[in-house]
Structure formats: C-alpha cells, structure tokens
C-alpha positions in Angstrom: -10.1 49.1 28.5 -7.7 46.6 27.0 -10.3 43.5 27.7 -12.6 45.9 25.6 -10.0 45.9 23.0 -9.1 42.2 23.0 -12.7 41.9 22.2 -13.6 44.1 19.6 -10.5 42.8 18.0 -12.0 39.1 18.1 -14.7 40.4 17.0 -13.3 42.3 14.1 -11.6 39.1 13.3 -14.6 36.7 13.1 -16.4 39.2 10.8 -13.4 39.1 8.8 -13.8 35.4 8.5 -17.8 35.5 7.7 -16.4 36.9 5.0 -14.0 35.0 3.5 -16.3 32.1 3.8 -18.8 34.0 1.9 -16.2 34.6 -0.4 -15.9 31.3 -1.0 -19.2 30.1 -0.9 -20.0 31.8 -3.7 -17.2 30.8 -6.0 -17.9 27.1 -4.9 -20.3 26.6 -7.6 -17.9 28.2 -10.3 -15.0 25.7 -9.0 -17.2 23.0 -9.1 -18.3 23.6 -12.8 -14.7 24.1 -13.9 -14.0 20.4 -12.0 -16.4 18.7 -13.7 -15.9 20.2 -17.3 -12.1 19.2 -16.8 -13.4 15.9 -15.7 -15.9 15.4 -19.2 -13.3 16.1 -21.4 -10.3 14.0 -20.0 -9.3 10.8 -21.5 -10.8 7.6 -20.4 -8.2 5.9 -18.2 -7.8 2.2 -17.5 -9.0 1.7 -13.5 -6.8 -0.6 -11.3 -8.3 -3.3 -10.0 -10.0 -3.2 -6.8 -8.3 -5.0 -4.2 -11.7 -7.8 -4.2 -10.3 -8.2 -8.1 -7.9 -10.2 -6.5 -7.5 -13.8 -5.2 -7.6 -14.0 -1.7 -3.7 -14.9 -1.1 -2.9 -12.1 -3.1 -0.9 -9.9 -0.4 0.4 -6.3 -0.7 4.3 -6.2 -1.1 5.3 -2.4 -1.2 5.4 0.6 -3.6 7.7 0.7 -7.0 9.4 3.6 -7.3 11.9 3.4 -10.2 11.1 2.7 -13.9 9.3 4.0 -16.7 6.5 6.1 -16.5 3.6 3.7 -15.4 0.4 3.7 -18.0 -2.5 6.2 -17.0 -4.9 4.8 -14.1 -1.9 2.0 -12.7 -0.5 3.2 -8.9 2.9 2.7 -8.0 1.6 -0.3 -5.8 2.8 -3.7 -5.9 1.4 -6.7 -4.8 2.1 -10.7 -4.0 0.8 -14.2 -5.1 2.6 -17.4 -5.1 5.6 -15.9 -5.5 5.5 -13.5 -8.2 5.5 -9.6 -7.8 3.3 -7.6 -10.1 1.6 -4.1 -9.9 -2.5 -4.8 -8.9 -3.7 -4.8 -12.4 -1.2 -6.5 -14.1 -1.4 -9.1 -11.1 -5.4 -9.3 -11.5 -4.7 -10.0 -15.2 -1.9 -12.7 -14.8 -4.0 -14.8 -12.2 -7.1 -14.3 -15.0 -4.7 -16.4 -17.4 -3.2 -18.8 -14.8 -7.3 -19.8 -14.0 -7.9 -20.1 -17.9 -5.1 -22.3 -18.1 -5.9 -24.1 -14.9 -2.4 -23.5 -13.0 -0.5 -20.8 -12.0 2.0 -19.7 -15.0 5.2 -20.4 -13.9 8.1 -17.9 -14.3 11.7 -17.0 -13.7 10.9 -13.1 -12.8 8.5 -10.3 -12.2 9.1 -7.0 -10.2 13.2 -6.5 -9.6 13.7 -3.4 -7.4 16.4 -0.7 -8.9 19.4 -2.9 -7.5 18.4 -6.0 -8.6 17.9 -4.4 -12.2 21.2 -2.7 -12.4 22.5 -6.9 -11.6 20.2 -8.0 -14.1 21.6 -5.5 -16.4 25.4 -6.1 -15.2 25.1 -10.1 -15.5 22.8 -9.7 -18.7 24.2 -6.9 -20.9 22.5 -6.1 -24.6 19.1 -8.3 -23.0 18.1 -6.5 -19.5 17.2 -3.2 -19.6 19.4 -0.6 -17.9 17.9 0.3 -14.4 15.7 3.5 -14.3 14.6 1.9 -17.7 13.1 -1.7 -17.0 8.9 -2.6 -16.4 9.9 -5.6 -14.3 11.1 -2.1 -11.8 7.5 -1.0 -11.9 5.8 -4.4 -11.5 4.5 -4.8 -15.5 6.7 -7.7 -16.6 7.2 -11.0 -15.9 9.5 -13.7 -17.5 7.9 -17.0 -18.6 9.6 -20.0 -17.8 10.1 -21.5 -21.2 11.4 -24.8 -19.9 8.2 -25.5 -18.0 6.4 -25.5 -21.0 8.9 -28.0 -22.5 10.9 -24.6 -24.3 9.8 -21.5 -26.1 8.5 -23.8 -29.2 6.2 -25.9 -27.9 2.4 -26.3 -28.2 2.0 -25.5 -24.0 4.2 -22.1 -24.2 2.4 -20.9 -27.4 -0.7 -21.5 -25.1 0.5 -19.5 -22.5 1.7 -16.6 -24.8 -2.0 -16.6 -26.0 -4.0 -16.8 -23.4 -1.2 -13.6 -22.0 -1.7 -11.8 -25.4 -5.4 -12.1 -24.6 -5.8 -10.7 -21.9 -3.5 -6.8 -22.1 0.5 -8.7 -22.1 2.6 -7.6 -25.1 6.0 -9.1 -26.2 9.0 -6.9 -26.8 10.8 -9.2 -28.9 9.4 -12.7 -29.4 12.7 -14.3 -31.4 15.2 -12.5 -29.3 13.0 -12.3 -25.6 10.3 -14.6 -26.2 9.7 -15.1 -22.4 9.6 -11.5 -21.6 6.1 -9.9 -21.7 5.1 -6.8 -20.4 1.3 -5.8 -19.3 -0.1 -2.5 -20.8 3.3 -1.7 -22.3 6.0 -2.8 -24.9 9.2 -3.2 -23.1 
C-alpha cells in the first residue's frame, strides 16, 4: 500500500510539472515580444571593444570598482599595455592614437585604484579628484606627459591632444590640467 502511494504521489507530481511547463510555454512568446520591444526602443549604447580590438600585448589587469558611474556599454574591466592601465575601450582608443602618431603616448598616469586616489588627492589637493570621485579609478583617464613633448606648449603635445580629441578623449580643464584627458567623459 505505501509503495502504491509513493507512486501515485510521483505521479501526481510530474503531472503537476507538465503543467507548469505548459504554463510557461505558452507565455514564452508573450515574454519574448515584451524583450524585444524593450530592446527596439532602448538607447543606442557605445559597445566595448572586443578583446581582438586590441594589440596583441594588451593583457587583462583586473576589475575597477570605485569611481563615477562608467558611460553606458563600458564594463568595469581593465586592461594592460606598456605600462598604462585603461578600461578596454578607452585602451583600444589610446593605442588607435599612439599608432597615428607612430609611438606609444607617453604618460605619467592612468587607472589609480581607490587608495592610490585618496594619495593622489592627499599629496595633490584642489587638482586630484577626491577618491570615489576620480575616472583615472575606473580606467578613463590618463595623464600626458607634458615634458616628453618638450611641455604643454609645444607643436608635439598639441599633436598629441588632437590626435586624443579625435578619437573620444575630452579635457577637463586645458589651462589649469592640460595633461589630464578623460575618454567618453569630462573629468
């Protein structure tokens, strides 16, 4: 009697599940449509680079997770090359400008991690950014080495800040900052 019972009770069971999954067979479609018109009507967002985008020494270097809200489409990732630390996209645009100009574009800074902000912000007060608050923390700005390019006036820095402008960098404050330039963002 009880192995009876067991089995009507499996049983019972899987035709409970048949229809559950009917259940939800038949509201797949309607899902689906509802998907799709959310889809169609969002905004366009930017796509990060795929990792092929990339040179080939490019490594990965971690995840950011302080800072600003990063633009629509950008992941927290963070990736390597020659020394400088940038998110993917902002990295596949910087090495774009350092093939136009035929080198690598030489800097003082890129990503700093939330400590290495708040020092930045401690050694640097009234020009870093308090930490929580900075786009070098997410991997979007990099500081140009002025005095590689024989200072902030000169013919070879104004060529640099072009070719950056170009291609998605923005400058915060040129007079006061003009080696800080941030990609996708003003800050």
């Amino acid at each position: 009697m009880d192995a009876l019972a067991a089995i009507d009770g499996v049983l019972g069971r899987v035709t409970e599940i048949e229809a559950m999954a009917a259940r939800l067979a038949s509201s797949f479609p309607a899902v689906l449509a509802g998907v799709e018109q959310v889809l169609a009507t969002a905004p366009e967002a930017p796509l990060a680079p795929s990792r092929g985008s990339l040179l080939p020494d490019t490594r990965r270097f971690g995840v950011s997770t302080t800072g600003p809200p990063l633009p629509p489409g950008l992941t927290p990732e963070l990736v390597a090359w020659r020394g400088v630390v940038l998110n993917p996209a902002a990295m596949a645009s910087f090495q774009e400008a350092s093939r136009i100009l035929g080198a690598p574009i030489r800097v003082t800074d890129s990503y700093r991690s939330h400590e290495q902000q708040a020092a930045a912000y401690d050694r640097k007060p009234g020009i870093a950014a308090p930490p929580g608050s900075s786009y070098h923390e997410r991997g979007l700005a990099i500081d140009v080495d002025g005095d590689a390019y024989g200072g902030y006036d000169s013919a070879a820095f104004r060529r640099v800040a072009q070719v950056l402008e170009s291609l998605g960098w923005h400058r915060f404050d040129p007079r006061g900052e003009p080696w800080h330039f941030s990609y996708l963002v003003t800050g």
